[in-house]
N, C-alpha and C positions, 0 to 999 in steps of 0.2 A: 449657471455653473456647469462645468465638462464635467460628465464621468470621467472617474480613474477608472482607467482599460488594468487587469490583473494579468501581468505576465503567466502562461503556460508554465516557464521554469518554479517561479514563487508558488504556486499552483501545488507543481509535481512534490518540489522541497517543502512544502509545508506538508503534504498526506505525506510525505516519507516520516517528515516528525511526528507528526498526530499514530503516526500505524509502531513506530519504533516506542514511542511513548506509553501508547496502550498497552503493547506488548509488557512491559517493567512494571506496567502497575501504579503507575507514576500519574496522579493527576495533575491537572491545569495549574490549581493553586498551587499546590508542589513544585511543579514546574516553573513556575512564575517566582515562587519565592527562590527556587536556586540558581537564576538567570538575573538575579532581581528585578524583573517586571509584574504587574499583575497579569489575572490571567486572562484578563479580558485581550490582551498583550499577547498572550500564547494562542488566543482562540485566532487571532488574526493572523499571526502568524501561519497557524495552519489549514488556515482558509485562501492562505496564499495574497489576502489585501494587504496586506506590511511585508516587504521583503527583512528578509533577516539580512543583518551587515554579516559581511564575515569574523569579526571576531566573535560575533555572537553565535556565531556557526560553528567556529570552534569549540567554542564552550561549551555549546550543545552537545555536539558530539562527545566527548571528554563525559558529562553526565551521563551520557546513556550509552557507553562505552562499545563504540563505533566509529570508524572514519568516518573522515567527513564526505568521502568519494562515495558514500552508502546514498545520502540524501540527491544525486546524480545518480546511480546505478540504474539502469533503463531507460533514463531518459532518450537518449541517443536511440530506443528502438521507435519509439512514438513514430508514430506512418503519419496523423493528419494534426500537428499542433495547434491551428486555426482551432480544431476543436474539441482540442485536450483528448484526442484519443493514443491509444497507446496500445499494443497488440504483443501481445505474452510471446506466442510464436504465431509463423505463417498460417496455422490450418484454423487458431481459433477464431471467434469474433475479438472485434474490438472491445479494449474496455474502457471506459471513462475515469477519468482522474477520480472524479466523486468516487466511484466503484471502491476505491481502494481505499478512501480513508472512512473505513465502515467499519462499528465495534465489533460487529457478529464476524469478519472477518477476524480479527485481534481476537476474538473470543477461540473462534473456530484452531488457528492458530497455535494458540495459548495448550489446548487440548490434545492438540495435536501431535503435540512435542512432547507431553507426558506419556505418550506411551511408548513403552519399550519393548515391543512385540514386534521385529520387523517383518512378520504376515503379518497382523492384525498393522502395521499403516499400511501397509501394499493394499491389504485390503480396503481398510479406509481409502485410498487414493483412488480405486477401480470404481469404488461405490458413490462419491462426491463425481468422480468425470461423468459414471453413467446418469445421473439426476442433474446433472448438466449439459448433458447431451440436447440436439434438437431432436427434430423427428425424423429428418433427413440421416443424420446419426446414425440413429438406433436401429434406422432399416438396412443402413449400411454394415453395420455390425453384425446385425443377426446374419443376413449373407454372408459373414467368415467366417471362418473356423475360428475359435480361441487358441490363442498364443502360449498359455499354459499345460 
């Protein structure tokens, strides 16, 4: 028997649902029963082995109240498909599709959005880049002056 090869696209459009889905709070089952499939049906989906047809992409969308152009939105930047990498912008690394469909990201996210201090997320956003940083980075940095 052949393996079934997982298109890059079904791939990307499945972590876009799984990442939009966590974000609402919305589980599997949930999810399943309002597409009416189960959820074992949504886990595939979002692992990108089932491509979703389009009307079912419609529908999706329509539930979690987003275009459908959302579940696409970056793809088009991806640098090496062969190996589902995909690069936020020019200066950072690559990231991997896996990367992205990660709860602590949806968690992170989710927290993110409830604050309503625009210093306190600038700062937030200074503090997650610098512990993201490599080493190369950070010695680049201290060599500058801050921007502030």
């Amino acid at each position: 028997m052949e393996d079934k090869k997982i298109n890059p696209v079904d791939i990307y459009v499945g972590s876009r649902l799984r990442m939009r889905r966590s974000l609402l709070g919305i589980s599997q089952n949930k999810m399943g029963s309002l597409i009416g499939v189960t959820f074992q049906q949504v886990q595939k989906y979002e692992k990108g082995v089932n491509r979703i047809g389009s009307s079912r992409l419609y529908q999706i969308s329509k539930i979690l109240l987003i275009p459908i152009s959302y579940f696409f939105d970056g793809y088009d930047e991806a640098k090496d498909l062969n190996s589902s990498m995909v690069r936020i912008s020019e200066k950072e690394e690559p990231i991997k599709y896996k990367d992205l469909d990660n709860n602590e990201i949806a968690r992170l996210i989710k927290s993110f959005i409830r604050i309503s201090n625009p210093v306190v997320k600038k700062n937030v956003i200074t503090l997650v880049k610098s512990l993201g940083m490599n080493n190369n980075e950070r010695d680049l940095q201290k060599k500058s002056p801050p921007l502030y």
